[in-house]
N, C-alpha and C positions, 0 to 999 in steps of 0.2 A: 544266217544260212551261208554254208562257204561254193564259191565258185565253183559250176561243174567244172570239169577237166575236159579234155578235147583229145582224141587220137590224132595220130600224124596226119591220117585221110581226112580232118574235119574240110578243109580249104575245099577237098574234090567232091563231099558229100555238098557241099554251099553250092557251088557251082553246079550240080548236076539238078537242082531245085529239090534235094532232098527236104524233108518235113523234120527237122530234129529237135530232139526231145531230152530231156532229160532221163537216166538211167543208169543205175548204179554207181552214181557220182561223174558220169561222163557225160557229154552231149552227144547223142547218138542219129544217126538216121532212123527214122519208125518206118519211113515209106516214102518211095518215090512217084512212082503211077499209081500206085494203092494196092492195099495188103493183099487183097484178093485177086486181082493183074498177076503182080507180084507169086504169089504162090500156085498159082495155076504156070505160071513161066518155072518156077521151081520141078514141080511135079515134069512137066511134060519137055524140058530142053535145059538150061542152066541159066543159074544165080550167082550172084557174088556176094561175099557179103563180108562187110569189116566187123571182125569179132576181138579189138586190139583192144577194147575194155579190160579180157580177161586178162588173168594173173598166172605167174610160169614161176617157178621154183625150180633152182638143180640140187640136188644130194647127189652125195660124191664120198669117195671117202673107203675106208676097211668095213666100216660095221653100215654102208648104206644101206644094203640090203633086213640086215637086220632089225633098225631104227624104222625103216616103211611096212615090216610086218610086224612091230608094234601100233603103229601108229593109222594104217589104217587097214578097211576092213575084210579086202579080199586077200586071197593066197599067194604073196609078192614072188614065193617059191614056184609058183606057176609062170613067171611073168618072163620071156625070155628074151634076147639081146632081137630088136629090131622086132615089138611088140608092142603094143599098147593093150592097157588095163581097165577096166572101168574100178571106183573105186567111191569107197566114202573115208571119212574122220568123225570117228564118234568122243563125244566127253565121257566122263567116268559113269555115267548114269543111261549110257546107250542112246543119247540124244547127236541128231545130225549136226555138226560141226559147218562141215559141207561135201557136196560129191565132186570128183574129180576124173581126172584122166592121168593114168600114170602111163611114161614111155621109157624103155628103157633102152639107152642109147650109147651101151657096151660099155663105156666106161665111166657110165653117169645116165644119172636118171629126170626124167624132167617132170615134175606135177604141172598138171592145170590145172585152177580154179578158179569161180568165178570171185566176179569185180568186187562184189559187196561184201568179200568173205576175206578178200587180200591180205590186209594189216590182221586182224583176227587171227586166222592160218597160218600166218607166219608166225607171232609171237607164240604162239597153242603149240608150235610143231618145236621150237625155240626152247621154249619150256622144255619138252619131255627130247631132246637132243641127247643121242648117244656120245661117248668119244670115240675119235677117229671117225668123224662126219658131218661134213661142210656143208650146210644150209647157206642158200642164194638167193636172193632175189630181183628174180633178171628185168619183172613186169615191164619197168619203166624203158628198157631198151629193147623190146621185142614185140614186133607187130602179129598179130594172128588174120589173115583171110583164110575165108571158108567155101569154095566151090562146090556147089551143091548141084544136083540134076542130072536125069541118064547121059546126057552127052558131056558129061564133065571130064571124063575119061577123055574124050576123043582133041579137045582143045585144049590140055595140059600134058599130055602127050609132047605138044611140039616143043613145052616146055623145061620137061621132066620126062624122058621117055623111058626112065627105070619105073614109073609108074603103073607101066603097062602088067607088070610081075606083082602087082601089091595085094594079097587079098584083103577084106574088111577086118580093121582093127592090125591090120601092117604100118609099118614105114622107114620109108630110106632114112640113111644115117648123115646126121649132118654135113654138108656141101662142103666146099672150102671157104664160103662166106657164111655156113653155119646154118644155115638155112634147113629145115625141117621140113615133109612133103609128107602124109600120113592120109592112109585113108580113113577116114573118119568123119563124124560130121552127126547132125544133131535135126536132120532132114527127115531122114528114111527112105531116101534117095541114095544113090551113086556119089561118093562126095570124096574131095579131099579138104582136109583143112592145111595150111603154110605158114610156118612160122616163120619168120625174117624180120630182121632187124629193120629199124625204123627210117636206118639212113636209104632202105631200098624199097621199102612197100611203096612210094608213090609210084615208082617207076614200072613196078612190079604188077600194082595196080590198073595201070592205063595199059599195059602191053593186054595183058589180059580178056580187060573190055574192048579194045580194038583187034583181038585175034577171033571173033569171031559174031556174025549176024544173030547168033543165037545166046551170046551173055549178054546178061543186061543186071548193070546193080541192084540189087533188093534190101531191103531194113528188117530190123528186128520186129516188126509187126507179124511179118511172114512169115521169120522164125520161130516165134511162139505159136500158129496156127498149125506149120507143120510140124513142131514136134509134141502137140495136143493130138494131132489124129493118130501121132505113134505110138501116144500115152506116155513118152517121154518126160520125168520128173522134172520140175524147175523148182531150185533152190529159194523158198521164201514163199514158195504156192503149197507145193507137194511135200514139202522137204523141210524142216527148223530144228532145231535145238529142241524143243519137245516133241519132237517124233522120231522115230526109234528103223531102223531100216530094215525090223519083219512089218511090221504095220504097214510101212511103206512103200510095199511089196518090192524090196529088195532084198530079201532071204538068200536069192540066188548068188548075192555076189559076198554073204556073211556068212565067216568061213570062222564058227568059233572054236576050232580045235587050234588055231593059231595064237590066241591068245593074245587079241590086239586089245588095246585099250576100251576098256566097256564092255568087253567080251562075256568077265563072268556076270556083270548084270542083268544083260541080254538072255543067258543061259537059266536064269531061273525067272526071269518076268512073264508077269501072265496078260497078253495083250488083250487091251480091253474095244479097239477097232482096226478096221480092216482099209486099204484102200481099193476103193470100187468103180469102174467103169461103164458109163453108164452113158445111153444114148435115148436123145427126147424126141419123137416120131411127129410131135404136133406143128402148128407154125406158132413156134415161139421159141427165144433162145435162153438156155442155162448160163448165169453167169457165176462166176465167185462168189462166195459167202453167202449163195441160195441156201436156207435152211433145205433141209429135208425130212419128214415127215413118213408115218406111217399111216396105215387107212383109220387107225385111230386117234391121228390127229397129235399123234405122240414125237418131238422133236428126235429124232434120231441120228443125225449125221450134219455136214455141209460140204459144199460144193467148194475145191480147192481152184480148178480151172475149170473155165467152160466158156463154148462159142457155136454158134454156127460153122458145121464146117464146111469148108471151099469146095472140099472134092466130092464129099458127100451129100451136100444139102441138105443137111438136119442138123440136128444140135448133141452135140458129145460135150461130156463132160467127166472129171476127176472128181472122186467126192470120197471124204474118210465119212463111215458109217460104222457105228456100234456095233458092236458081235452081243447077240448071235445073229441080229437083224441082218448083216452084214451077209451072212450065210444063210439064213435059212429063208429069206425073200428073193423074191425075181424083178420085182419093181417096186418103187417108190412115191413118195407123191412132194412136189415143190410147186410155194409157191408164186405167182410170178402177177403184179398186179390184181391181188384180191385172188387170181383164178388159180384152181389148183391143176398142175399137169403130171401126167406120167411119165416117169423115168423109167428105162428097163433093162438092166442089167446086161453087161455085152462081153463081149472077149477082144483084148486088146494083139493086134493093135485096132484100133477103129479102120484106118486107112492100108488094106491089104494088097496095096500093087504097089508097094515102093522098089525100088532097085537095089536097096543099100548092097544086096548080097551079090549084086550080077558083075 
């Protein structure tokens, strides 16, 4: 088993009594005070949080443009200079690769993606490479933190005060240290995420947490609790190589008149399930890989993510379910130590007072 890897911040997560863990080949913070602390400070004032695991690509080049509306899913022709894109990479069979974030940053483009997908994404993207198009991979020298919470605006401000003009899914164009400032973020909250180099994030980091009584570090525990009540997809729960991004209920960002890779398979597949949201009212919590169950006792689905949530006090959860089941029920039944519970269909997002848009 090889070595996790360590971000630049592991030294300041040690120090701060973070809990770290292993994750996607890094040693990461899970949690400091605890996930639920943690995500209630999220929701109601602001988080920090090291997200330097993830992976950053630049294309560059005559035909970049061209090569990114092969290669992944949405309308690159949409995507304009100081924008950001939501996005996937499908293989030749409609299956998810991984989703991303594309930004396009006038004279070059930058992908996100996540850690476990890195090496993978890069050779995949390698392969089907245009000419006149410079494929990069910057990961190793570039930190990402994520400010997350209503008041996030108001303490990066003193730092970035062209942020004040940014709406969601905006972001300023590289600094003169290169540094990247985008509102973005994976909360459902008010957020920006930072990209900078590694030789700056410590410094970057501490100015941060001492500008204000109301940040305070947070871990990827948190992270995945808030972006479960937004129904936000996570790559390896929601999202694989054998799931296809209508199933996934990503139709919205699969644009197949563009004719990206996996396109025309996509165009005549007949899906066989759906992904379903679904909230459990009893005292007990949904976890991952709960079977799911009809009233006749008939295996029908399972459960991708699920938790008790923080803000709501009940239990949500993500679950792929069979079609037509998938549609033509309102609830389901899982079970959880012998005992069978109800699930019952919801509309996402689960958690509906985020800021992300204000």
């Amino acid at each position: 088993m090889s070595e996790s890897l360590k971000t630049t911040l592991y030294d300041c997560h040690d120090k701060l009594g973070a809990k770290l863990v292993p994750f996607a080949g890094f040693l990461m913070p899970l949690q400091y005070s605890g996930i639920i602390d943690e995500h209630k400070h999220v929701r109601s004032k602001v988080g920090l949080f090291d997200v330097s695991h993830m992976g950053e690509f630049i294309v560059s080049g005559k035909n970049a443009k061209q090569f990114l509306q092969n290669v992944t899913i949405n309308d690159i022709n949409a995507l304009k200079p100081g924008k950001a894109q939501y996005s996937a990479l499908c293989n030749e069979s409609g299956g998810i690769l991984d989703d991303l974030l594309i930004y396009d940053l006038s004279d070059h483009y930058m992908l996100v993606v996540n850690a476990s997908n890195i090496e993978k994404n890069f050779k995949w993207l390698e392969k089907h490479l245009l000419s006149e198009v410079v494929l990069k991979d910057i990961s190793e020298n570039m930190g990402l933190l994520a400010i997350q919470g209503p008041l996030s605006r108001d303490i990066l401000e003193s730092f970035y005060p062209e942020i004040s003009s940014l709406k969601y899914y905006e972001t300023l164009m590289p600094d003169s240290d290169r540094t990247i400032v985008a509102r973005t973020g994976y909360s459902g909250e008010l957020g920006f995420e930072i990209y900078v180099s590694n030789d700056k994030i410590v410094d970057l980091w501490n100015k941060l947490l001492g500008a204000s009584e109301h940040i305070r570090p947070v871990g990827l525990g948190c992270r995945d609790s808030l972006r479960l009540e937004m129904g936000y997809c996570l790559y390896g729960h929601e999202l694989n190589e054998s799931i296809n991004p209508i199933e996934s209920g990503l139709s919205w960002i699969t644009k197949l008149d563009t004719q990206f890779i996996g396109s025309k398979f996509l165009a005549d597949i007949s899906i066989e399930k759906k992904l379903v949201p679904l909230v459990l009212k009893d005292r007990a919590i949904p976890r991952a890989e709960y079977k799911i169950f009809d009233d006749n006792d008939n295996k029908i689905g399972f459960i991708t993510s699920g938790a008790m949530s923080p803000s709501l006090k009940f239990g949500i959860a993500l679950a792929y379910i069979d079609l037509p089941y998938a549609k033509d029920l309102n609830s389901f039944n899982i079970k959880i130590r012998n005992n069978t519970f109800t699930m019952d269909k919801a509309k996402l997002p689960f958690y509906k007072h985020g800021t992300y848009l204000k």
